[in-house]
PDB file of N, CA, C and O in Angstrom:
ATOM      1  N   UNK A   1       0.843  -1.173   0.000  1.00  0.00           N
ATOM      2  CA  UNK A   1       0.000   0.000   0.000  1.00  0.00           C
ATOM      3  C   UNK A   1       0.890   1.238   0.000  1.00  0.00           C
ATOM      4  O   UNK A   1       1.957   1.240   0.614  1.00  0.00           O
ATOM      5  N   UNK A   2       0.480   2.219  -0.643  1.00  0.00           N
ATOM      6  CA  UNK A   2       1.054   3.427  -0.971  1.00  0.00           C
ATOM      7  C   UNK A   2       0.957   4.189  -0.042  1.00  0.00           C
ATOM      8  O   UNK A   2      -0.021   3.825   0.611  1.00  0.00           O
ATOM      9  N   UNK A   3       1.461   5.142   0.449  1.00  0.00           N
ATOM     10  CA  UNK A   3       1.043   6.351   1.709  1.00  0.00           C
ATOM     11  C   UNK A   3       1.466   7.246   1.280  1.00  0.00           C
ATOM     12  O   UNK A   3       2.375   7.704   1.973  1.00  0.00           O
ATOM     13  N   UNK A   4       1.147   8.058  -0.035  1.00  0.00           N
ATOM     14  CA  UNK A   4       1.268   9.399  -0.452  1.00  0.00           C
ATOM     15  C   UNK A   4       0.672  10.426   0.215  1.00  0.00           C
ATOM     16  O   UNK A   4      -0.536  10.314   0.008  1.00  0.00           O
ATOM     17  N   UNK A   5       0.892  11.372   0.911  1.00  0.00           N
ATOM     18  CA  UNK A   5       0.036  12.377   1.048  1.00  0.00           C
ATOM     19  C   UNK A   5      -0.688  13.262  -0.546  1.00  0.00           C
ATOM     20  O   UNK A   5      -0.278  13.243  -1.707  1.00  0.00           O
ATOM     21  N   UNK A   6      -1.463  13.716  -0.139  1.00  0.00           N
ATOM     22  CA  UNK A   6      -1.993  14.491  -1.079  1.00  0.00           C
ATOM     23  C   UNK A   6      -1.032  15.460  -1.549  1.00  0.00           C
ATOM     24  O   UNK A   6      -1.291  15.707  -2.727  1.00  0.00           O
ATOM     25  N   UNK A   7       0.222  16.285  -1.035  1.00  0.00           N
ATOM     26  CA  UNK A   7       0.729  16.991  -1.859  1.00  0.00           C
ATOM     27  C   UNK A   7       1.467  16.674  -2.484  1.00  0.00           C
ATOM     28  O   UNK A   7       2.139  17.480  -3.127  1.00  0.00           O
ATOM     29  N   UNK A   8       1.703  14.966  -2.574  1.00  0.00           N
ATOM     30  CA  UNK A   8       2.869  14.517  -3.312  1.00  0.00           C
ATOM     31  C   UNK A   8       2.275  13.269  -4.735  1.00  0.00           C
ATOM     32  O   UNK A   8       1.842  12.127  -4.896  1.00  0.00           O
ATOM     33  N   UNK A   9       2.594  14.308  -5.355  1.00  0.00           N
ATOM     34  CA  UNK A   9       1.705  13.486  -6.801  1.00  0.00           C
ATOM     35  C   UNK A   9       2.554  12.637  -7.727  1.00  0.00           C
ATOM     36  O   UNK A   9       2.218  12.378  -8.882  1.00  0.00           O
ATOM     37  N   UNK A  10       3.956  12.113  -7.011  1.00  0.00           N
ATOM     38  CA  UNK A  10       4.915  11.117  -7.409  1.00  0.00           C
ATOM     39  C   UNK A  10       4.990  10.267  -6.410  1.00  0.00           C
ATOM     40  O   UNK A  10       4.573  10.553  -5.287  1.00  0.00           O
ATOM     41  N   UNK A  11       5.432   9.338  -6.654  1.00  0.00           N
ATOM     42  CA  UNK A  11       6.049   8.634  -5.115  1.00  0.00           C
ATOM     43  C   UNK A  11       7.707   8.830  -5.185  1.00  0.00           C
ATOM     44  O   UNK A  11       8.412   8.948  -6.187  1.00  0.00           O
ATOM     45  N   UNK A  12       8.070   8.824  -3.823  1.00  0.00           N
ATOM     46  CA  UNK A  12       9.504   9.231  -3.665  1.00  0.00           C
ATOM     47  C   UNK A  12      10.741   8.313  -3.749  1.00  0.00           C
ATOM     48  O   UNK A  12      11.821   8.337  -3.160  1.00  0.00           O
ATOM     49  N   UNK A  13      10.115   7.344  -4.855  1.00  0.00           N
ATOM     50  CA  UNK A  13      11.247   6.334  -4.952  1.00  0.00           C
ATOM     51  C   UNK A  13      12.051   7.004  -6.310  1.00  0.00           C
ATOM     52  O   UNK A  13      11.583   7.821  -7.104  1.00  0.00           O
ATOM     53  N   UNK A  14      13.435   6.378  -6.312  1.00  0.00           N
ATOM     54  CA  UNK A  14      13.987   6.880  -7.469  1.00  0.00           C
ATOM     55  C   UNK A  14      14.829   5.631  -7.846  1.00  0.00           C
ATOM     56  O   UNK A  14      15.915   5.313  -7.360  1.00  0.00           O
ATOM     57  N   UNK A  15      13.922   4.804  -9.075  1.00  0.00           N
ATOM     58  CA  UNK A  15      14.804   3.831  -9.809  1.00  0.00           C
ATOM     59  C   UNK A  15      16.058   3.652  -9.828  1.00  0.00           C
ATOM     60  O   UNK A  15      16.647   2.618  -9.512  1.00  0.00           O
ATOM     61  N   UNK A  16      16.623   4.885 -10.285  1.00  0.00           N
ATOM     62  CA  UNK A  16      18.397   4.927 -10.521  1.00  0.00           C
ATOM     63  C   UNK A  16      19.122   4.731  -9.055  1.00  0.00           C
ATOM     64  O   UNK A  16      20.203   4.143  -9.050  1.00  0.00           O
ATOM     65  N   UNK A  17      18.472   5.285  -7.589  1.00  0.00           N
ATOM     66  CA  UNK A  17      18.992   4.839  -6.900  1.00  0.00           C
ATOM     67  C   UNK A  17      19.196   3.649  -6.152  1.00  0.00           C
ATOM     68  O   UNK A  17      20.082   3.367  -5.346  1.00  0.00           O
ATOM     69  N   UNK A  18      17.584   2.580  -6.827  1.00  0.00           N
ATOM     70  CA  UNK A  18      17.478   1.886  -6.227  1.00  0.00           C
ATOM     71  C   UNK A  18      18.549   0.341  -6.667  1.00  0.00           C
ATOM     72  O   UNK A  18      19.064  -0.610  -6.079  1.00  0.00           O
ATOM     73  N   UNK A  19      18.431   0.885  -8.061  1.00  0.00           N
ATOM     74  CA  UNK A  19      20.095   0.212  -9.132  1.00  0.00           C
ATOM     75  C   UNK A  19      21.030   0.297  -8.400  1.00  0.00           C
ATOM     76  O   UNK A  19      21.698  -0.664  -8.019  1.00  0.00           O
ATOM     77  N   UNK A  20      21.284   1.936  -7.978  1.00  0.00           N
ATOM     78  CA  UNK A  20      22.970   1.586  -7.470  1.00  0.00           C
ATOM     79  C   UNK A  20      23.147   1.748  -6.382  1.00  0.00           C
ATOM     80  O   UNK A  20      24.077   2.368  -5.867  1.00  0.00           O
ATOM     81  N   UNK A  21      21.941   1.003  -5.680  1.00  0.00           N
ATOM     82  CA  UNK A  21      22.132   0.484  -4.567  1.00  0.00           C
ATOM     83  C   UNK A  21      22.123  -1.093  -4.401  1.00  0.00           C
ATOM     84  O   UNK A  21      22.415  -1.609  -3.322  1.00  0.00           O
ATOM     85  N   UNK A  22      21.822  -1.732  -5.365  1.00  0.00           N
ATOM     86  CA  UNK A  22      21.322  -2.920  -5.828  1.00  0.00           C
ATOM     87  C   UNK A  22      22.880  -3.110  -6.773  1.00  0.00           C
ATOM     88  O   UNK A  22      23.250  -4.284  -6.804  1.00  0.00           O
ATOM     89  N   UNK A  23      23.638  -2.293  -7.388  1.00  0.00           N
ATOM     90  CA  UNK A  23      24.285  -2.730  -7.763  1.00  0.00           C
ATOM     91  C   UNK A  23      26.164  -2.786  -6.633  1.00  0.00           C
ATOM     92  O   UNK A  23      27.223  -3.412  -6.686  1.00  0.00           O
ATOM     93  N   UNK A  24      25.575  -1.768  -5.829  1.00  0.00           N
ATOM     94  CA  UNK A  24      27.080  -1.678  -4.641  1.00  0.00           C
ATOM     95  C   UNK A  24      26.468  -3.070  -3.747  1.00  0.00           C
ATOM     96  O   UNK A  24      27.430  -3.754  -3.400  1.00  0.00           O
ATOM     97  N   UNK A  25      25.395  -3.555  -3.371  1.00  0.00           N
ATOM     98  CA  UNK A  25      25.135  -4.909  -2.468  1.00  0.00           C
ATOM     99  C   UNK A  25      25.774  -5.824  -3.196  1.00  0.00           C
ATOM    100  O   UNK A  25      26.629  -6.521  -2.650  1.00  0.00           O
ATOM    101  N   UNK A  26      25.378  -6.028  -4.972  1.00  0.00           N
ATOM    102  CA  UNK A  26      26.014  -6.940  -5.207  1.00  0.00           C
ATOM    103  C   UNK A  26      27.444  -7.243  -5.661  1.00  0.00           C
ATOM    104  O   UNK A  26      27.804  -8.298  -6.184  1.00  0.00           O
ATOM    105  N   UNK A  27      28.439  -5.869  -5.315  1.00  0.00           N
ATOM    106  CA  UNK A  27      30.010  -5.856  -5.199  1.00  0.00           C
ATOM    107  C   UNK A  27      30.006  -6.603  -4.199  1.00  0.00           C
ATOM    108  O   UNK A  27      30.638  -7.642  -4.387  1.00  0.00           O
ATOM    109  N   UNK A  28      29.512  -6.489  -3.129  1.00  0.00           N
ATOM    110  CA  UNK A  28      29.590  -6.642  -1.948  1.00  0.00           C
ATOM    111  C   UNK A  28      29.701  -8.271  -2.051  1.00  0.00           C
ATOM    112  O   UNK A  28      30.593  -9.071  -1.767  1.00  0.00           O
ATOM    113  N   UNK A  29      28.637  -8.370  -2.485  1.00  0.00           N
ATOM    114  CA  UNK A  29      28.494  -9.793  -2.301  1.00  0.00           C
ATOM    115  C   UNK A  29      29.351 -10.978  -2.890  1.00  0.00           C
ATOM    116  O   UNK A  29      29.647 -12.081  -2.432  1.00  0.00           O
ATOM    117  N   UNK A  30      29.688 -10.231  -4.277  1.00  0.00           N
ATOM    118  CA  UNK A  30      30.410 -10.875  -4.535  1.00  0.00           C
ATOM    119  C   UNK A  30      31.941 -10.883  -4.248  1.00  0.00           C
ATOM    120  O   UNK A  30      32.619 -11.731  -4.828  1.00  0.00           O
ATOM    121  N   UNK A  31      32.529 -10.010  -3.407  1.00  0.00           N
ATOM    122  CA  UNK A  31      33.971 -10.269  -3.263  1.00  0.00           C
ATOM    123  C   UNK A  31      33.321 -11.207  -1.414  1.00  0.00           C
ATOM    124  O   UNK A  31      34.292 -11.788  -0.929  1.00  0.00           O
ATOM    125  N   UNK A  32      32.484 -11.317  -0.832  1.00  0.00           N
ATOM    126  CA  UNK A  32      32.255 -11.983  -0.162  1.00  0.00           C
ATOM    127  C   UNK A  32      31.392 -13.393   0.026  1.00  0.00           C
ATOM    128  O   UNK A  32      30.894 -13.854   1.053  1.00  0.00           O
ATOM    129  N   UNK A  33      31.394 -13.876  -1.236  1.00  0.00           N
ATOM    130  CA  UNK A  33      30.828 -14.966  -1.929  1.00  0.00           C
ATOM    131  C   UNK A  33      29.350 -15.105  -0.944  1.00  0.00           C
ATOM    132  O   UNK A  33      29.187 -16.155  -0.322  1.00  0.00           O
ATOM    133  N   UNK A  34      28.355 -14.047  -0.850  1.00  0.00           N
ATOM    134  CA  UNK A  34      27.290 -13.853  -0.208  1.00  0.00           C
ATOM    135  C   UNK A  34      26.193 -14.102  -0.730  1.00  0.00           C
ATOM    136  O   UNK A  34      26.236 -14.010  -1.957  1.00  0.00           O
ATOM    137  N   UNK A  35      24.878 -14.481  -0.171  1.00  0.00           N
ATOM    138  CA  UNK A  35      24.023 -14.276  -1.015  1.00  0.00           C
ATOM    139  C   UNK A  35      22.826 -13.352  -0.493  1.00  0.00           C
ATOM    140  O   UNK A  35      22.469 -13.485   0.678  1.00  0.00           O
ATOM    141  N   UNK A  36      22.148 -12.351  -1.384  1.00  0.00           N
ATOM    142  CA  UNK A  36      21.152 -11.578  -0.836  1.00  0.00           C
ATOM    143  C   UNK A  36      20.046 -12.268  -0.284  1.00  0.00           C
ATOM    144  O   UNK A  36      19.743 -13.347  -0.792  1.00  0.00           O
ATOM    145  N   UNK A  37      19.331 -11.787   0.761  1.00  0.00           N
ATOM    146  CA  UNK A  37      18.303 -12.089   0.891  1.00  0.00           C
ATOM    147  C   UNK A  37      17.607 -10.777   1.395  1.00  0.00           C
ATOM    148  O   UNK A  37      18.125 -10.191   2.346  1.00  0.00           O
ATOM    149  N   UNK A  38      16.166 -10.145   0.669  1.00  0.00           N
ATOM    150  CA  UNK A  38      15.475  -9.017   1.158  1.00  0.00           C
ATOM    151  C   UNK A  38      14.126  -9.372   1.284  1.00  0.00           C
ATOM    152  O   UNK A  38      13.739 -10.539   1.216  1.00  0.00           O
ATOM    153  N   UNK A  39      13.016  -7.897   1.562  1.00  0.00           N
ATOM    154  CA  UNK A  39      11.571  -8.188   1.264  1.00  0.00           C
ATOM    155  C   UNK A  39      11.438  -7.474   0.167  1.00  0.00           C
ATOM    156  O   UNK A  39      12.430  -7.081  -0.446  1.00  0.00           O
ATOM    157  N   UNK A  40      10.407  -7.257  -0.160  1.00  0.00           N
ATOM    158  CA  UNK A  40      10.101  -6.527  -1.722  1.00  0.00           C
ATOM    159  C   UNK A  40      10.504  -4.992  -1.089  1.00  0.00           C
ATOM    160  O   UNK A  40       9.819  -4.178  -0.471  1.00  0.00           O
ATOM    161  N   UNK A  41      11.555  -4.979  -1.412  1.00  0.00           N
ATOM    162  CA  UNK A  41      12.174  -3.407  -1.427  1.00  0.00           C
ATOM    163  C   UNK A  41      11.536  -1.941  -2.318  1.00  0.00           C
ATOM    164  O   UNK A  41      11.188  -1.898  -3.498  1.00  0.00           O
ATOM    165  N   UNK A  42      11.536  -1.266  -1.702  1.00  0.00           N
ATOM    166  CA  UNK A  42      10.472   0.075  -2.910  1.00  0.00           C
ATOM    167  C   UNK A  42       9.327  -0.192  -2.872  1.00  0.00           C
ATOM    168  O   UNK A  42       8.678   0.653  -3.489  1.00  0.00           O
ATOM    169  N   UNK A  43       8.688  -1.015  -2.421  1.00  0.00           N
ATOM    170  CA  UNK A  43       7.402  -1.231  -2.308  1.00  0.00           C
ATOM    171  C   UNK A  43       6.437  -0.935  -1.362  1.00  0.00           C
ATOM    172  O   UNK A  43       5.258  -1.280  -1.449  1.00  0.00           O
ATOM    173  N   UNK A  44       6.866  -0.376  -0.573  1.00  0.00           N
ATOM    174  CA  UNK A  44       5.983  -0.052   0.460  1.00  0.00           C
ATOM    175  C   UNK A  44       5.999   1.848   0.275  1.00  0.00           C
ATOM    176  O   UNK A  44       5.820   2.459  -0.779  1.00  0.00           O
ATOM    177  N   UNK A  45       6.239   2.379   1.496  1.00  0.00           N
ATOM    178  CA  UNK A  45       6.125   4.197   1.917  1.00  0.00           C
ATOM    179  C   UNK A  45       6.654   4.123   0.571  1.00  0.00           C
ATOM    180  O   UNK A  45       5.767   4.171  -0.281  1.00  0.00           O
ATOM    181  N   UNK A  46       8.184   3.990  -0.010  1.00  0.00           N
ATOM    182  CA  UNK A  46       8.889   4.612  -1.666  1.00  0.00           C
ATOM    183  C   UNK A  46       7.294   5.042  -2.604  1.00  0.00           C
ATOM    184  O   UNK A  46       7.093   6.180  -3.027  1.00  0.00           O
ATOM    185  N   UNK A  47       6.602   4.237  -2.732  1.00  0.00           N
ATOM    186  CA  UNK A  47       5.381   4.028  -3.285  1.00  0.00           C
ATOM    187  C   UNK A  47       5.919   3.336  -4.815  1.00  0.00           C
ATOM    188  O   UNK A  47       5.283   3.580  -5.840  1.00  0.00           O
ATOM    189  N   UNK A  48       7.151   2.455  -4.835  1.00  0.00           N
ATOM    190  CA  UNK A  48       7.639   1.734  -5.919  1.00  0.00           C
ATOM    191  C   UNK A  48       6.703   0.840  -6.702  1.00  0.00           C
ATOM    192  O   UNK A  48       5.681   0.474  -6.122  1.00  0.00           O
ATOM    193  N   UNK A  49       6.912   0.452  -7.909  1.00  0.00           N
ATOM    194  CA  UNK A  49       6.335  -0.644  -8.324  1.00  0.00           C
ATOM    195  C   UNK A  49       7.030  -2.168  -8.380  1.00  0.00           C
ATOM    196  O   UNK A  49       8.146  -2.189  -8.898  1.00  0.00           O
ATOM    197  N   UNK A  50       6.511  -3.403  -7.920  1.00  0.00           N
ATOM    198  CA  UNK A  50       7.624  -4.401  -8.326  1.00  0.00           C
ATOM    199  C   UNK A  50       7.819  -4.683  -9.172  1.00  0.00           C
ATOM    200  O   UNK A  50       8.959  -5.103  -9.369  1.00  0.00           O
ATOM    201  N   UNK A  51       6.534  -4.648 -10.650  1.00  0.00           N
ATOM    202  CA  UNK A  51       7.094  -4.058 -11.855  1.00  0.00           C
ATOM    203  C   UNK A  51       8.463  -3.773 -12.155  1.00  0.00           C
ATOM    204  O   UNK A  51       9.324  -4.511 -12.633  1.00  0.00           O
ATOM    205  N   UNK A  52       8.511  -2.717 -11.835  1.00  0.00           N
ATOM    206  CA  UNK A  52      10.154  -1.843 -12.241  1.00  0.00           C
ATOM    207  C   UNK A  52      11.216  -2.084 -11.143  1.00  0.00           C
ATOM    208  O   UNK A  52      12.368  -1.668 -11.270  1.00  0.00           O
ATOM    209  N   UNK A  53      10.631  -3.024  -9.658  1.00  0.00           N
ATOM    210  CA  UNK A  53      12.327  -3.535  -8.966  1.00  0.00           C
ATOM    211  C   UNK A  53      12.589  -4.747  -9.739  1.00  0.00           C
ATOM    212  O   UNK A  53      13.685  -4.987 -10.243  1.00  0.00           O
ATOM    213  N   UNK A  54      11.408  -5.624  -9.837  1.00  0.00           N
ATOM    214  CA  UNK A  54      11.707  -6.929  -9.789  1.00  0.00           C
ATOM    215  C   UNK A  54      13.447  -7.251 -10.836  1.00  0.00           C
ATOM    216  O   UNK A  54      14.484  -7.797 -10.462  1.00  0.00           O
ATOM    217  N   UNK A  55      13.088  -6.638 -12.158  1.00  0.00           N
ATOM    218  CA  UNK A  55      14.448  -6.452 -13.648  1.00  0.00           C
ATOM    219  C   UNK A  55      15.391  -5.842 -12.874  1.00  0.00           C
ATOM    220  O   UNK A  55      16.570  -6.032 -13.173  1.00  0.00           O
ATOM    221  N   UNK A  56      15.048  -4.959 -11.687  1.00  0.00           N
ATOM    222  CA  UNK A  56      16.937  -4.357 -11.528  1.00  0.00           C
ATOM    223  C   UNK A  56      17.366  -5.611 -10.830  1.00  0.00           C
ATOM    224  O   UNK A  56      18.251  -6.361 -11.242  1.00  0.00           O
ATOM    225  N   UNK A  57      16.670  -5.770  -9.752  1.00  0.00           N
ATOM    226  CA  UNK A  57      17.509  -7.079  -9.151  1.00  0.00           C
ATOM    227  C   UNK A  57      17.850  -8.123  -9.923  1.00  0.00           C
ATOM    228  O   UNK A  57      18.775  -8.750  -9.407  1.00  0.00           O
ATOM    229  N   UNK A  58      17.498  -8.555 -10.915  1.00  0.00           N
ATOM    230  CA  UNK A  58      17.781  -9.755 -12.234  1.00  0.00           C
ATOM    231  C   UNK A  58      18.831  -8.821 -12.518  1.00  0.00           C
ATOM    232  O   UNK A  58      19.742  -9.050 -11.723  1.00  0.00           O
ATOM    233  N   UNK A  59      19.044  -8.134 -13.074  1.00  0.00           N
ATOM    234  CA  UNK A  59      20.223  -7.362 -14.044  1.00  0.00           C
ATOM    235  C   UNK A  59      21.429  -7.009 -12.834  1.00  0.00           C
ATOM    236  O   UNK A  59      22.617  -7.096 -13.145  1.00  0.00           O
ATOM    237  N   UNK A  60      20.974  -6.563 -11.289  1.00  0.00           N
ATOM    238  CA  UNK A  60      22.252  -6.210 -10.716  1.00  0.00           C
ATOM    239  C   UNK A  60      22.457  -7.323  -9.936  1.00  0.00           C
ATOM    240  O   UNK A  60      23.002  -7.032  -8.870  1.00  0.00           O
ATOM    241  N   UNK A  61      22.195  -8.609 -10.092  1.00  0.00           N
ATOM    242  CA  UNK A  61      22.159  -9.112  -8.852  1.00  0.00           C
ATOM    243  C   UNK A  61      22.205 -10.722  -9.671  1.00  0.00           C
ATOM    244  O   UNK A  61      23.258 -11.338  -9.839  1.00  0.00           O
ATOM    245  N   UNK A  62      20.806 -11.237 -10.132  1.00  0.00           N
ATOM    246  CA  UNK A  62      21.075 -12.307 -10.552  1.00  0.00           C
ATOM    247  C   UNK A  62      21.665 -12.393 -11.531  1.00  0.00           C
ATOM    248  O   UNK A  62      22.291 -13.452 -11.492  1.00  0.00           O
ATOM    249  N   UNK A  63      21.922 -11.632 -12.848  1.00  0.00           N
ATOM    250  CA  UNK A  63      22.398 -11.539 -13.765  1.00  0.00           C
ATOM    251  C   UNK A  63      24.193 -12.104 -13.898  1.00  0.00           C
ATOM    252  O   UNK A  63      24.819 -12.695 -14.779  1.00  0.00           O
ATOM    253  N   UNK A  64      24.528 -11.596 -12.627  1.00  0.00           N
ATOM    254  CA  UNK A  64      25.631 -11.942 -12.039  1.00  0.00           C
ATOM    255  C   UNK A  64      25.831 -13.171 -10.998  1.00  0.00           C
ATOM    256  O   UNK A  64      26.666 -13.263 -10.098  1.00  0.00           O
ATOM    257  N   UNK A  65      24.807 -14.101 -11.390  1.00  0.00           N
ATOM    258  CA  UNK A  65      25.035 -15.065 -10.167  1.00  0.00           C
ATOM    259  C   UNK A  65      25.633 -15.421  -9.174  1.00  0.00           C
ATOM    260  O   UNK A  65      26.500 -16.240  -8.868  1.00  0.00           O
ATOM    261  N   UNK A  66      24.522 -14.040  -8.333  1.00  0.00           N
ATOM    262  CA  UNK A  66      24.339 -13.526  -7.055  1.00  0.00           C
ATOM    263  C   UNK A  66      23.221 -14.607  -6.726  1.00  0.00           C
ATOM    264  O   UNK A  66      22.630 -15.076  -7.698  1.00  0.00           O
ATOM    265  N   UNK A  67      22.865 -15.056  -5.445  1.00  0.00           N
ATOM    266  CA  UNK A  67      21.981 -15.647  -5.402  1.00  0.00           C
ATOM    267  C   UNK A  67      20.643 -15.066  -4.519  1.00  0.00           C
ATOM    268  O   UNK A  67      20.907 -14.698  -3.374  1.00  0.00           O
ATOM    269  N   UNK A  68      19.591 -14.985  -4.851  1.00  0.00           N
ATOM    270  CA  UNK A  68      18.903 -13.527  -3.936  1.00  0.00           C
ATOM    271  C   UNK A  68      17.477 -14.793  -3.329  1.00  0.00           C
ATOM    272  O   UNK A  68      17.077 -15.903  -3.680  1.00  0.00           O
ATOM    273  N   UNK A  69      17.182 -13.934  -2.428  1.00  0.00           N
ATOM    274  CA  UNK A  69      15.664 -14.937  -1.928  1.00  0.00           C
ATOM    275  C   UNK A  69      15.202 -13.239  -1.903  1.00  0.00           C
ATOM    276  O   UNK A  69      15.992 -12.390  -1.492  1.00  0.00           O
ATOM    277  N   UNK A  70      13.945 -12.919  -2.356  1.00  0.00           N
ATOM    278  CA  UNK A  70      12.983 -12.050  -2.031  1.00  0.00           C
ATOM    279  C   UNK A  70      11.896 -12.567  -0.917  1.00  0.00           C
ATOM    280  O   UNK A  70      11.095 -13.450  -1.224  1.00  0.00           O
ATOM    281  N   UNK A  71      11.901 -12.106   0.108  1.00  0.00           N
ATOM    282  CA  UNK A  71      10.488 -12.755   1.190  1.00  0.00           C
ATOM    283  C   UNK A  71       9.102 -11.447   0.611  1.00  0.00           C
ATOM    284  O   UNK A  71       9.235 -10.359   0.051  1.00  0.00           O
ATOM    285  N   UNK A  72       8.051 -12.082   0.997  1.00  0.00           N
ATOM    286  CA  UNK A  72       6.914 -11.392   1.073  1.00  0.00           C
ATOM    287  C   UNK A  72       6.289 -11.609   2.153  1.00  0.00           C
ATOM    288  O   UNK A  72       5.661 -12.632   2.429  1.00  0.00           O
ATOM    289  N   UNK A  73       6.469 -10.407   2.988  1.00  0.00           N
ATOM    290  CA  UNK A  73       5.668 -10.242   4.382  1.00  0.00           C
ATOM    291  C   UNK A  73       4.206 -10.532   4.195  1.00  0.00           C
ATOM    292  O   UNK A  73       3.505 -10.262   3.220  1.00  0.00           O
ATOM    293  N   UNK A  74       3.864 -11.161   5.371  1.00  0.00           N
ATOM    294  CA  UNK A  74       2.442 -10.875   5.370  1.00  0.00           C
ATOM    295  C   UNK A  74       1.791  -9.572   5.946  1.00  0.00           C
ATOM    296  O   UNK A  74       2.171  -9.064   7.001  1.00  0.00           O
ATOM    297  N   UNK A  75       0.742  -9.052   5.140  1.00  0.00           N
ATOM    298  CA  UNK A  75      -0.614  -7.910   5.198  1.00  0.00           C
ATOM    299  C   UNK A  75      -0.720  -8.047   6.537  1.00  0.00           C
ATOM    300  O   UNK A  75      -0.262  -8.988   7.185  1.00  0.00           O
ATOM    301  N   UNK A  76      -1.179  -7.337   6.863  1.00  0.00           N
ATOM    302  CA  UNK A  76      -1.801  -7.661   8.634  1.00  0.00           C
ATOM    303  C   UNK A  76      -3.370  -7.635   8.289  1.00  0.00           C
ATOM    304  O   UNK A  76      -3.937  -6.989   7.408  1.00  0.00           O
ATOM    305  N   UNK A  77      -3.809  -8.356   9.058  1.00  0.00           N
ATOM    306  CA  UNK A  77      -5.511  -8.553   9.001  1.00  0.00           C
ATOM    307  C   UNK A  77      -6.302  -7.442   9.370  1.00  0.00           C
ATOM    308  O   UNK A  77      -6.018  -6.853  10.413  1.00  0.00           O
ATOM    309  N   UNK A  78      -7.639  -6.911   8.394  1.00  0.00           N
ATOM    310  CA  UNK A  78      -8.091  -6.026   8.676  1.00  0.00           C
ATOM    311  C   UNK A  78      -8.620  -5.910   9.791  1.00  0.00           C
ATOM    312  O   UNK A  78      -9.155  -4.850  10.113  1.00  0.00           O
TER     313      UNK A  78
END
């Protein structure tokens, strides 16, 4: 779920940073033969789409066989 206020008619995620941040984890990882594990990142307050994370992490991460687990939290009950 999104939590935009009304004066903000973008959400405050920014793709390019979320790359090269996605792409310095997976330096990381790889001079430390690591493997990622996150939740769906940008997706929550950012107001991201997983649409547009899901390909960076393939391109910065698995592309480079990095090995990643994405978790998906559970919703809390209404």
């Amino acid at each position: 779920m999104c939590c935009l206020t009304s004066q903000q008619a973008t959400p405050p995620i920014r793709y390019d940073a979320v790359r090269a941040g996605l792409r310095r984890v997976g330096d990381v990882a790889l001079t430390t033969s690591a493997s990622v594990h996150m939740s769906c990142i940008g997706c929550g307050l950012a107001g991201g789409r997983w649409e547009q994370i899901e390909p960076l992490i393939a391109e910065e991460l698995s592309a480079r066989n990095i090995p990643v687990t994405v978790y998906e939290l559970p919703t809390k009950a209404a």
